[in-house]
Backbone as CSV, one residue per row, in Angstrom:
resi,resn,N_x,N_y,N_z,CA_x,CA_y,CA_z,C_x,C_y,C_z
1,UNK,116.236,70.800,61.918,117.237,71.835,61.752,118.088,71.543,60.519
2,UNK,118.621,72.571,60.249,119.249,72.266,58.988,121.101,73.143,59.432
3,UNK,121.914,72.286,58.708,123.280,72.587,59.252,123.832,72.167,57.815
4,UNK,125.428,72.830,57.718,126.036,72.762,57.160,127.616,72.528,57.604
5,UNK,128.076,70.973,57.036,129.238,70.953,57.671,130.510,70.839,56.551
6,UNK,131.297,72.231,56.654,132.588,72.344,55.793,133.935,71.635,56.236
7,UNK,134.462,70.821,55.775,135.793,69.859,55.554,136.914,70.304,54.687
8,UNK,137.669,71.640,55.587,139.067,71.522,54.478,140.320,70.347,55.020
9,UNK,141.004,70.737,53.910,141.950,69.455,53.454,143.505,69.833,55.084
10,UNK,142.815,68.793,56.135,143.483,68.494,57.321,143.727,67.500,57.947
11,UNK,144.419,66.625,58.397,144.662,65.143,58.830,143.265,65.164,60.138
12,UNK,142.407,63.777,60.049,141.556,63.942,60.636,139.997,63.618,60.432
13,UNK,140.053,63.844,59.046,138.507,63.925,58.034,137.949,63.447,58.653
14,UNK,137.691,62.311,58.898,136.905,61.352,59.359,136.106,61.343,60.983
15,UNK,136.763,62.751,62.009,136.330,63.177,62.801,135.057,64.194,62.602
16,UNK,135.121,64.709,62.072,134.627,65.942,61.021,133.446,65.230,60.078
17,UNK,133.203,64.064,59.524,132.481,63.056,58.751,131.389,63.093,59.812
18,UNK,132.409,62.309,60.711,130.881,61.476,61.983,130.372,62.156,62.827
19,UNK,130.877,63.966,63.031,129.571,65.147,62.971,128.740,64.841,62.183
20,UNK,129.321,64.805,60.698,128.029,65.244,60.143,126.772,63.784,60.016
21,UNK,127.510,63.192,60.590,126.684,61.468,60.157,125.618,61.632,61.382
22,UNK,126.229,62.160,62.555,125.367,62.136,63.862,124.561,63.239,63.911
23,UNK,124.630,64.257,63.545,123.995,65.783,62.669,122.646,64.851,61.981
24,UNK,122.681,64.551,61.590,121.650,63.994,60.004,120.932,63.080,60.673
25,UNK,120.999,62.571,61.964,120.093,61.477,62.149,118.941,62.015,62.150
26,UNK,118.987,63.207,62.793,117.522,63.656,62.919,117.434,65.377,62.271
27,UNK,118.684,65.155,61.608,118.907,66.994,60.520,118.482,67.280,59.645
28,UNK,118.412,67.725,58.333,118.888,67.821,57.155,121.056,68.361,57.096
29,UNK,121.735,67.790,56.950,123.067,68.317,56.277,123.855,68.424,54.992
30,UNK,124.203,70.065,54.659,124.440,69.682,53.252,126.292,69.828,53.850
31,UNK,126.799,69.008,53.307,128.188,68.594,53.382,129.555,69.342,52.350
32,UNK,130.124,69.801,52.758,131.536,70.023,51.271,132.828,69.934,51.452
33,UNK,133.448,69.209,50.875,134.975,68.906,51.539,135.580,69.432,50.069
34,UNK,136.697,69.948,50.869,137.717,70.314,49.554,138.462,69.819,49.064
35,UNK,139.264,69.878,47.981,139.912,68.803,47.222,141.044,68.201,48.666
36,UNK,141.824,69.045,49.075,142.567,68.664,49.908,141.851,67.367,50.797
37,UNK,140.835,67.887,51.406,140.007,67.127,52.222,139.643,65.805,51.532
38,UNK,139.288,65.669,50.436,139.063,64.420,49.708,140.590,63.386,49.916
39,UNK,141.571,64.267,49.546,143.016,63.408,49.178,142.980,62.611,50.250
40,UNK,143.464,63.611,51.633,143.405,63.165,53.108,142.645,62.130,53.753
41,UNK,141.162,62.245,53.004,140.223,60.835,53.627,140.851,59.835,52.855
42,UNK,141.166,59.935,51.309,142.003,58.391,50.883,143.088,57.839,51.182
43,UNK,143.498,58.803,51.756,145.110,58.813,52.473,145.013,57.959,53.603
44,UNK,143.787,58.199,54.337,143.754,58.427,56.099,143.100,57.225,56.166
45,UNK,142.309,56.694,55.187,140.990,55.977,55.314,140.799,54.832,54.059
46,UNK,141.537,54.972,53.373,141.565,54.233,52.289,140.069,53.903,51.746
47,UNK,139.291,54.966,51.948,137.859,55.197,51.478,137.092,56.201,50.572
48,UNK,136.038,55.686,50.182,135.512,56.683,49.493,134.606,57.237,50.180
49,UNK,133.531,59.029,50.030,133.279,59.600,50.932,131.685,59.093,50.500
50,UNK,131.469,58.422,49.431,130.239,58.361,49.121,129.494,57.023,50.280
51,UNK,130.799,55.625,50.428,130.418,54.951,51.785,130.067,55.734,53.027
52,UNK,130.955,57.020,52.986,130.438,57.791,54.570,129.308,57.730,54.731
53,UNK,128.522,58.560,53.588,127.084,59.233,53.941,126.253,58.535,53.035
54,UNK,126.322,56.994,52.729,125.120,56.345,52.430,124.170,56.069,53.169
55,UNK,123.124,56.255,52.971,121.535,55.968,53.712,121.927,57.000,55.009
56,UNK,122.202,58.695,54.465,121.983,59.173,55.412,121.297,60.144,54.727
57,UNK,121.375,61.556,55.966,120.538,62.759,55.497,120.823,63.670,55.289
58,UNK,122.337,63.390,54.182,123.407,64.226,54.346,123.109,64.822,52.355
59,UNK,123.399,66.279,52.224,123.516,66.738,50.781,125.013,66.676,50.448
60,UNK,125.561,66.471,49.766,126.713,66.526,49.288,126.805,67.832,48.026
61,UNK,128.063,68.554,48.748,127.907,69.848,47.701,129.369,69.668,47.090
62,UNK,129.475,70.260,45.643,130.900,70.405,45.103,131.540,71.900,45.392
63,UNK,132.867,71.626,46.296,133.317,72.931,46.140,133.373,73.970,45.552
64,UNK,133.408,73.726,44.503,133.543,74.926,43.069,132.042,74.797,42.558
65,UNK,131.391,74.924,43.489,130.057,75.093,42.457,129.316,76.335,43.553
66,UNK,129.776,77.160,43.456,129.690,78.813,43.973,127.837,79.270,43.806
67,UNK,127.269,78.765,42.836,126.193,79.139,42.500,125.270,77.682,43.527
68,UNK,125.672,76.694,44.524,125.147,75.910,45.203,124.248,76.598,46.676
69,UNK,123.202,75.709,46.843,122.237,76.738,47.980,123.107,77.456,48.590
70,UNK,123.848,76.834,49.610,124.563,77.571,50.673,124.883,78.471,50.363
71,UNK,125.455,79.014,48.746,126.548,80.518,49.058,125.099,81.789,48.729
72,UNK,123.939,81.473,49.338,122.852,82.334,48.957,122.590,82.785,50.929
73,UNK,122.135,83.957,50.985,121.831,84.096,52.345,120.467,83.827,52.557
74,UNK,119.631,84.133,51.357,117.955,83.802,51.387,117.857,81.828,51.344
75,UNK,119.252,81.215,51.610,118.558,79.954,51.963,119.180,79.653,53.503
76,UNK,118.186,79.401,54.282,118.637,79.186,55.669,119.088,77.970,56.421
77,UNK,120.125,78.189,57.005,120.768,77.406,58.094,120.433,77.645,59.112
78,UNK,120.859,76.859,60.331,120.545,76.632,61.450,122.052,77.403,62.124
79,UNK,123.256,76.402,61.325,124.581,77.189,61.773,125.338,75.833,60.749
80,UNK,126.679,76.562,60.495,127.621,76.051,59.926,128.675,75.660,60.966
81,UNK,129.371,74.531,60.373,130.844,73.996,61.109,131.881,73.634,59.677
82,UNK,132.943,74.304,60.245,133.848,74.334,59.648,135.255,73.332,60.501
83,UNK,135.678,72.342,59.603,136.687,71.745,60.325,137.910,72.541,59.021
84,UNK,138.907,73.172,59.838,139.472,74.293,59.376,141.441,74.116,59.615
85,UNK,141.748,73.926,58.315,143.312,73.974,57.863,143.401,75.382,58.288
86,UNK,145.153,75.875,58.476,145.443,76.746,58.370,144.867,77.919,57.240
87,UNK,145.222,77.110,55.979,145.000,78.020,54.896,143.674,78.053,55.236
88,UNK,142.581,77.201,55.366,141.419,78.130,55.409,141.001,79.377,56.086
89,UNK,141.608,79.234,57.574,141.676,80.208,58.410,142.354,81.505,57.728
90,UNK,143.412,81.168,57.095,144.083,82.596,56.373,143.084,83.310,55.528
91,UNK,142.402,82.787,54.593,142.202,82.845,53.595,140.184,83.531,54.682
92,UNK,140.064,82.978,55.408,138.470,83.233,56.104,138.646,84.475,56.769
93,UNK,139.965,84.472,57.169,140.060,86.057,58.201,140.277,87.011,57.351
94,UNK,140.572,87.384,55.910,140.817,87.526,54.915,139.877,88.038,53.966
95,UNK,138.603,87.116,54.157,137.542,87.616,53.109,137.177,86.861,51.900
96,UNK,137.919,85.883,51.417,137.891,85.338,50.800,137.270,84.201,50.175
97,UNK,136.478,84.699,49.061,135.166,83.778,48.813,135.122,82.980,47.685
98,UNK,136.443,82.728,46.880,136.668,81.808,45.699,136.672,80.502,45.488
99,UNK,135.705,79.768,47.111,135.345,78.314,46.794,133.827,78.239,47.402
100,UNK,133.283,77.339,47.341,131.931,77.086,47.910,132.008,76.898,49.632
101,UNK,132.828,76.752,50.018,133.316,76.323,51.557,133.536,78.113,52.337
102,UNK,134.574,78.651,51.622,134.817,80.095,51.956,133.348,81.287,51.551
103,UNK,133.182,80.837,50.470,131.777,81.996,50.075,130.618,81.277,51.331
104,UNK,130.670,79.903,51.934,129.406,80.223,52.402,129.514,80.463,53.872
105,UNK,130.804,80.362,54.165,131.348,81.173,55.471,131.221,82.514,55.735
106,UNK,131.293,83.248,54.417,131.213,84.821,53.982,129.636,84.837,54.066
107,UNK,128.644,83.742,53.619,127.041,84.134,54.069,126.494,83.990,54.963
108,UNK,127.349,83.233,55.999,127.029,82.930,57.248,127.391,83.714,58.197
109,UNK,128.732,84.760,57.872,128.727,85.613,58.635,127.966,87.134,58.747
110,UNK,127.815,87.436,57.120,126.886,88.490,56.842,125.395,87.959,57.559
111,UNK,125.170,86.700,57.415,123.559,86.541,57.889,123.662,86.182,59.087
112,UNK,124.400,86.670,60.132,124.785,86.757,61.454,123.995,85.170,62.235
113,UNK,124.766,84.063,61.332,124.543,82.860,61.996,125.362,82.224,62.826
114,UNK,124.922,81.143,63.519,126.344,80.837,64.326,126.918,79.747,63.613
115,UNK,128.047,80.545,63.547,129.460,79.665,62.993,130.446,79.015,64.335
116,UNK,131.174,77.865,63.909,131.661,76.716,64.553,132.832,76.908,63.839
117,UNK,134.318,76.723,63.959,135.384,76.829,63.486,136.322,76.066,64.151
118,UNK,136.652,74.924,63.651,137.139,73.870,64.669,138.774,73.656,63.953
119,UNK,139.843,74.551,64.258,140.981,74.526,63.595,141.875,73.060,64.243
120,UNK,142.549,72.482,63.084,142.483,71.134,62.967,144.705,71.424,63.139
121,UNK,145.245,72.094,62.766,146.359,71.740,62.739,147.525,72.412,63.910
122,UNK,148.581,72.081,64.447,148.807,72.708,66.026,150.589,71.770,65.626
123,UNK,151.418,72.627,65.899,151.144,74.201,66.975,150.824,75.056,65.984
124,UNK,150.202,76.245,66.854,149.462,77.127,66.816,150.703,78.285,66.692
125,UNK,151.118,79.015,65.027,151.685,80.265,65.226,151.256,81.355,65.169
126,UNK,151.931,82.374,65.452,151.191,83.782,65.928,150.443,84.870,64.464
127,UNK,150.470,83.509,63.162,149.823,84.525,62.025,148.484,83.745,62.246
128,UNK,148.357,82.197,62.528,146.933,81.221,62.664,146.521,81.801,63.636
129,UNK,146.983,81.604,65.209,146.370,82.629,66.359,145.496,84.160,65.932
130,UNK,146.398,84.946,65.278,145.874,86.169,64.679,144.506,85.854,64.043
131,UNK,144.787,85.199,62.903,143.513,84.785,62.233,142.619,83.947,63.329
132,UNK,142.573,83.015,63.576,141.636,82.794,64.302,141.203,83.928,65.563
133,UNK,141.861,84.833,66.333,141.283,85.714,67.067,140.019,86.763,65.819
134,UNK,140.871,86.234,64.799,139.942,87.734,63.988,138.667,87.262,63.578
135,UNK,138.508,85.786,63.160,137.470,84.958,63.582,136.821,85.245,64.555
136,UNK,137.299,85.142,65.847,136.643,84.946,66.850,135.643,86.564,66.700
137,UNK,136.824,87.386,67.019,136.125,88.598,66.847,135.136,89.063,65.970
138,UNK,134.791,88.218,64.813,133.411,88.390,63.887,132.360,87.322,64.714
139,UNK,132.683,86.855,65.440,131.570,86.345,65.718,131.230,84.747,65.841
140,UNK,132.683,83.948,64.906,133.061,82.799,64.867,132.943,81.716,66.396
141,UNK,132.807,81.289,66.838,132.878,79.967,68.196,134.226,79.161,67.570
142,UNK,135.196,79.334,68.037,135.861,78.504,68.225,136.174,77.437,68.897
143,UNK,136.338,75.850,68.601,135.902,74.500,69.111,136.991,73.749,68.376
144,UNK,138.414,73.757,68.456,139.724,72.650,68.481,139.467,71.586,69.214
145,UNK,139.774,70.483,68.263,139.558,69.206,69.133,140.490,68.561,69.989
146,UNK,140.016,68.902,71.536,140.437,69.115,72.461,139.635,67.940,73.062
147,UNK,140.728,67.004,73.967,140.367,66.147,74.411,140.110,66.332,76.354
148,UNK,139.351,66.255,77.201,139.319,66.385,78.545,139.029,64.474,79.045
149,UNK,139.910,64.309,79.415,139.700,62.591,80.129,138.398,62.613,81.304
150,UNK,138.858,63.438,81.736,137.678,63.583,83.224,135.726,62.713,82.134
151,UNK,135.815,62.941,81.590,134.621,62.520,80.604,134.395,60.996,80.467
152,UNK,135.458,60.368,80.746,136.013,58.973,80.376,135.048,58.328,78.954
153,UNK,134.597,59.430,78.323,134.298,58.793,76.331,135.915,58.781,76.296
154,UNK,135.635,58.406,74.808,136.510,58.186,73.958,137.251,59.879,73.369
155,UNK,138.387,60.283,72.670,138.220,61.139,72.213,137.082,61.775,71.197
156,UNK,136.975,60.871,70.419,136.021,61.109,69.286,134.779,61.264,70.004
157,UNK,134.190,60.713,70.833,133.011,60.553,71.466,133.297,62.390,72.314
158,UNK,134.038,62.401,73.052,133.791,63.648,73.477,133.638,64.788,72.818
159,UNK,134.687,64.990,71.701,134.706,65.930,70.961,133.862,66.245,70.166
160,UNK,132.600,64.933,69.960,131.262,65.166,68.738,130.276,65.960,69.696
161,UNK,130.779,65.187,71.277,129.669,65.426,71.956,129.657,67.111,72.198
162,UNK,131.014,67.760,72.841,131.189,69.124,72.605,130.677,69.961,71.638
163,UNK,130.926,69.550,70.536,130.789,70.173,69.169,128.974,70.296,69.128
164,UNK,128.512,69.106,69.328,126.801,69.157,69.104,126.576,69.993,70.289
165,UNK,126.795,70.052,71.436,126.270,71.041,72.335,126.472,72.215,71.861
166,UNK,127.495,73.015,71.250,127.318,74.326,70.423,126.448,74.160,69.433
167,UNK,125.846,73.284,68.739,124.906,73.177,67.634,124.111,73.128,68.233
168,UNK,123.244,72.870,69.339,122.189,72.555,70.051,121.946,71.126,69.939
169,UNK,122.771,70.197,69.528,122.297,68.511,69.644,122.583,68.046,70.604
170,UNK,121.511,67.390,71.095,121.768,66.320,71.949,122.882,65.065,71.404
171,UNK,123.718,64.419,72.032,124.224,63.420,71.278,124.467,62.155,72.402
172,UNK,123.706,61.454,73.089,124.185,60.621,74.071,125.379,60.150,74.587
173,UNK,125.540,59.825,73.397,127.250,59.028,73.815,128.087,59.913,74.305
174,UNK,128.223,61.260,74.610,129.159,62.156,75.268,128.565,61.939,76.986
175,UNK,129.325,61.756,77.491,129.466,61.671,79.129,129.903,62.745,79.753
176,UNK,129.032,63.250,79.962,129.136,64.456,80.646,129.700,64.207,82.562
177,UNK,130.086,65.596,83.067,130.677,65.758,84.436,129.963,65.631,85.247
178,UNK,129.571,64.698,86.217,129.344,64.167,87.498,130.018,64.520,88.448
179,UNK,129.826,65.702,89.936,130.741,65.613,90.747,129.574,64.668,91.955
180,UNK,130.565,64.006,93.002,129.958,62.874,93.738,129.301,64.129,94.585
């Protein structure tokens, strides 16, 4: 399968990374974080993103490079995930296609794929709510990382594991509900 995972600039990156690291074991993923998103992993992580995805099966795309596979609808995905700032959400409910992250959200929704929209910043006011309902209403899955204990993973562990079950991955390490 082939997936595409978008990273705007939100405290967190690194949740959003080890999708796409666990994506690729057995994927193809082409990857794009936005400048914001870059700052935030050096901020957050005191790392570079090129250690993330060494010896994986991950593409690395440049935001501003508009003419890159993804913003084409004749090249196919499986489904996109978006780990999503406010402004992206403004700017996605909106229409707005002036980066490589937003235009290939705009081809993913015209090529009626399933999109993942995992809004990263809270509380939640009633212009982000708006936008994300208007999301929803095109067709978007919305998936905030939302922690349930009953699971007893880890946060991170649950929330990859959630997230890959809307992608169709299996991912072991999520512990799923057992009633006795």
């Amino acid at each position: 399968m082939r997936f595409l995972v978008a990273i705007n600039g939100a405290s967190g990156v690194n949740l959003a990374l080890k999708l796409a690291k666990v994506l690729s074991k057995e994927n193809k993923v082409y990857l794009i974080l936005s400048k914001g998103a870059l700052k935030v992993l050096k901020e957050e992580n005191n790392k570079k993103l090129k250690k993330y995805i060494k010896n994986t099966n991950i593409t690395l795309l440049k935001n501003d490079d508009l003419a890159a596979s993804v913003s084409s609808g004749s090249f196919k995905l499986d489904a996109a995930f978006y780990y999503a700032s406010s402004d992206f959400l403004a700017k996605a409910s909106y229409g707005f296609s002036d980066t490589l992250i937003l235009r290939s959200l705009a081809v993913n929704l015209k090529e009626n794929r399933k999109i993942i929209i995992a809004p990263r910043e809270m509380p939640l006011n009633e212009i982000m709510l708006k936008n994300i309902l208007k999301l929803n209403k095109l067709g978007c899955i919305i998936a905030p990382a939302i922690y349930a204990k009953y699971s007893k993973s880890s946060f991170k562990e649950f929330v990859i594991g959630k997230w890959c079950d809307l992608l169709g991955v299996e991912y072991k390490k999520f512990k799923r509900w057992k009633s006795e």
